[in-house]
Residue frames relative to the residue before (quaternion, step in Angstrom):
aa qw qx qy qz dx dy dz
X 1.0000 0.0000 0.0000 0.0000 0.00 0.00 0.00
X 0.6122 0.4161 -0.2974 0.6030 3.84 0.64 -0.99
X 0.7130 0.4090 -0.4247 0.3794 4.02 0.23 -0.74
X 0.6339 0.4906 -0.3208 0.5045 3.78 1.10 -0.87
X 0.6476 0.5588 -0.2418 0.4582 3.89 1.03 -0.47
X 0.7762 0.1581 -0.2200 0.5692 3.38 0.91 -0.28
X 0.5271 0.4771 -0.5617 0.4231 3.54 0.72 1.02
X 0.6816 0.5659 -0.3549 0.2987 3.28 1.34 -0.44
X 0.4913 0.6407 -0.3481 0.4763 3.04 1.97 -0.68
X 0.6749 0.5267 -0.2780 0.4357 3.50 0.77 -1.34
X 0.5148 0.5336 -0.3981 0.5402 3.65 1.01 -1.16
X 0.6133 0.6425 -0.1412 0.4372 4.05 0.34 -1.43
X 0.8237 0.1636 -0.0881 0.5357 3.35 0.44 -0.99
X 0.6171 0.3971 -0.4116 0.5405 3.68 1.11 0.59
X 0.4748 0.5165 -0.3825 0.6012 3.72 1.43 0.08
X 0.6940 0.3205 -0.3677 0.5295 3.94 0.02 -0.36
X 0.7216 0.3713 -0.4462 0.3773 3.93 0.51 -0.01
X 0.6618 0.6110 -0.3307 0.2815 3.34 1.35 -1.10
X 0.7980 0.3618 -0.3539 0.3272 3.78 0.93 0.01
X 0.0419 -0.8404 0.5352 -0.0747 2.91 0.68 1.87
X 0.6529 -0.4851 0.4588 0.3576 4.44 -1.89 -0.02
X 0.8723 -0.1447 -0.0022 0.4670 3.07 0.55 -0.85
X 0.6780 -0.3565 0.3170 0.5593 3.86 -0.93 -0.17
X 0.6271 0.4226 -0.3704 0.5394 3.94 0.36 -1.17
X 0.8282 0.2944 -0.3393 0.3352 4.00 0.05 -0.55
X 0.1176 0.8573 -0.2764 0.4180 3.02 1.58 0.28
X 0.8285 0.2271 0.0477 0.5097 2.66 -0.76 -2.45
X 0.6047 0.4212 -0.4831 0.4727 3.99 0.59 -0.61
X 0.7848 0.4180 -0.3899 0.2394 3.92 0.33 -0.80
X 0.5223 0.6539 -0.3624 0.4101 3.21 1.79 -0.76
X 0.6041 0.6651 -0.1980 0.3919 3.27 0.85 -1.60
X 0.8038 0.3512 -0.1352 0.4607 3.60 0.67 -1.11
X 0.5040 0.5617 -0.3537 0.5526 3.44 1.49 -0.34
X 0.6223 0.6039 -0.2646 0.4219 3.50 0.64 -1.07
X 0.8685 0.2390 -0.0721 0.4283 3.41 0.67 -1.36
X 0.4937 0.6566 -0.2365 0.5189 2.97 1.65 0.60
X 0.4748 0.6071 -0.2618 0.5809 3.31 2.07 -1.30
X 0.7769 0.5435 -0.1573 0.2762 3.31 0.54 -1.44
X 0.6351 0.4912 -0.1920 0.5644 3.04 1.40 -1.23
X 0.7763 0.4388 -0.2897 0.3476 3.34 0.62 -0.86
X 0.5225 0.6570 -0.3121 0.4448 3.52 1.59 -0.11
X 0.6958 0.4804 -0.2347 0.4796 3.03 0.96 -1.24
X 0.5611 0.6047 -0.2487 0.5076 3.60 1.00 -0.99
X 0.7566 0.2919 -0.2810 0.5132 3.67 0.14 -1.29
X 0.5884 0.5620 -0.4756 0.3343 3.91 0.82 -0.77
X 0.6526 0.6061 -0.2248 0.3952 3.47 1.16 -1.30
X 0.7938 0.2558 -0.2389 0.4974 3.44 0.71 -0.85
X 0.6573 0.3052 -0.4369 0.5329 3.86 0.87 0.46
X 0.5961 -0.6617 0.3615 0.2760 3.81 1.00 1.08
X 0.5954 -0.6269 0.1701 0.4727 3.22 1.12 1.26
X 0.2306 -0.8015 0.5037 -0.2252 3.57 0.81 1.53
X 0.0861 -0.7394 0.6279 0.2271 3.84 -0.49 -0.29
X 0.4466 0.4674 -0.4796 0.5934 3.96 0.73 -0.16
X 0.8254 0.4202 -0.2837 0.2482 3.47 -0.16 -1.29
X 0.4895 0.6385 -0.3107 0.5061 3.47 1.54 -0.19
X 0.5625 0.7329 -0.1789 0.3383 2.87 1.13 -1.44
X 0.6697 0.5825 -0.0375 0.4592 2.78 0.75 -2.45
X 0.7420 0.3576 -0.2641 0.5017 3.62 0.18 -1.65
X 0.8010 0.2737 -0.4540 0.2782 3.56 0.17 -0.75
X 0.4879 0.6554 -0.3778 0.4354 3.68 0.73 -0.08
X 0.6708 0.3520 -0.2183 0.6153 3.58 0.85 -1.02
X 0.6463 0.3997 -0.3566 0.5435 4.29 1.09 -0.05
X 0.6312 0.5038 -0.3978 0.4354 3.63 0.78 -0.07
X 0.7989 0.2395 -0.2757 0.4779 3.55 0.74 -0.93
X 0.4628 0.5405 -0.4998 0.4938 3.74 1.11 0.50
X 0.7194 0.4557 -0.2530 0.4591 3.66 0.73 -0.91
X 0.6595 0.4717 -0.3244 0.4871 3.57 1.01 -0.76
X 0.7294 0.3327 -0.3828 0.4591 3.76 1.00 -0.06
X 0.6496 0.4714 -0.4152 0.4283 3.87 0.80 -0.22
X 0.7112 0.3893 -0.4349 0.3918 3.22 1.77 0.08
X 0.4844 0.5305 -0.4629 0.5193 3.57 1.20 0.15
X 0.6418 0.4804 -0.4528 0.3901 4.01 0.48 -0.19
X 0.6121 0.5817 -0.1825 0.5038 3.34 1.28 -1.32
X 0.6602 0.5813 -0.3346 0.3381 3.70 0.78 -0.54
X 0.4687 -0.6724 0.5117 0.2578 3.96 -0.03 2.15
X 0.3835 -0.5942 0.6225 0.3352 3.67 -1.48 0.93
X 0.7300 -0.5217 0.3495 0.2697 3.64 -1.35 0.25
X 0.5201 -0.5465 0.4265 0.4990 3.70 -0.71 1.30
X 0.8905 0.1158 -0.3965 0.1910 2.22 -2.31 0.65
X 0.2770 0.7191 -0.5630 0.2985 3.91 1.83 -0.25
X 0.2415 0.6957 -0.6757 -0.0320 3.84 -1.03 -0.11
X 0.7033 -0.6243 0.0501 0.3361 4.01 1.06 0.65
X 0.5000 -0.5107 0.1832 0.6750 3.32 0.40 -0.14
X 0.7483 -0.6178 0.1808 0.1602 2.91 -2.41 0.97
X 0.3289 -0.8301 0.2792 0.3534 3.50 0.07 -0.35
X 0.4700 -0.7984 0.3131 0.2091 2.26 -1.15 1.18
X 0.6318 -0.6256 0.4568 0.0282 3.08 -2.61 0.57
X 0.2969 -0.6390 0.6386 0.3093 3.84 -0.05 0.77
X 0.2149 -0.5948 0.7746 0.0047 3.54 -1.50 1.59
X 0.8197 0.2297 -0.0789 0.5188 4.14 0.53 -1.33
X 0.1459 -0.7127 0.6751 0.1223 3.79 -1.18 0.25
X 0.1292 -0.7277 0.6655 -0.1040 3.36 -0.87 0.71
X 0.1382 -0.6297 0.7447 0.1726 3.46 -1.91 -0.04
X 0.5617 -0.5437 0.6053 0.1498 2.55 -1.99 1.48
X 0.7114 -0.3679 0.4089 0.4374 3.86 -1.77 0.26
X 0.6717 0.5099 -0.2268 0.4872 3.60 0.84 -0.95
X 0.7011 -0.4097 0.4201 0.4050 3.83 0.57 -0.35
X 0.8317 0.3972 -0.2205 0.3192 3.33 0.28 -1.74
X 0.6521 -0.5244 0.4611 0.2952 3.27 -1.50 1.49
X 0.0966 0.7792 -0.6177 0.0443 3.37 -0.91 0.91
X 0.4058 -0.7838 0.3447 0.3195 4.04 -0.69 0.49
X 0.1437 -0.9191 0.3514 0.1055 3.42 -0.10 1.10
X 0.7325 0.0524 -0.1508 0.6618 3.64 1.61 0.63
X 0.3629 -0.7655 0.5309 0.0214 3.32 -1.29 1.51
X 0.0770 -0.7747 0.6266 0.0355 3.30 -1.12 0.54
């Protein structure tokens, strides 16, 4: 019962990382889950005096903390610099005179 329970969690907690945008957020979300699982096992084992729930507990609660600071943390892709900018297509005039752009392209 406990062996079929914590594969499902594990099964569970490798399904919330796996549907990640791109390959670069990916590897940051995988990466940070991973080292988060770990940390948090070792961490919860320690403070419930090597407990097995508490392993349990920490690494689950270190996977989905690690899997988001590594999907936040994850650099957008070379050469990304944001969207392009934009281009007066129309010119117009304001009440006042002054040339103002009145459609982008």
């Amino acid at each position: 019962m406990k062996k079929t329970l914590a594969l499902a969690l594990a099964f569970a907690g490798a399904l919330s990382v796996s549907g990640c945008y791109t390959p670069q957020q990916q590897t940051g979300t995988l990466a940070g889950g991973a080292i988060g699982a770990g940390g948090g096992a070792l961490i919860g084992s320690a403070l419930t005096h090597g407990s097995p729930g508490g392993a349990i507990a920490g690494g689950l609660i270190g996977a989905g903390t690690g899997a988001l600071i590594g999907n936040a943390a994850t650099a957008p892709p070379p050469g990304y610099g944001g969207p392009p900018p934009r281009q007066c297509a129309q010119w117009g005039y304001d009440y006042n005179g002054n040339r103002v752009c009145t459609a982008f392209y």
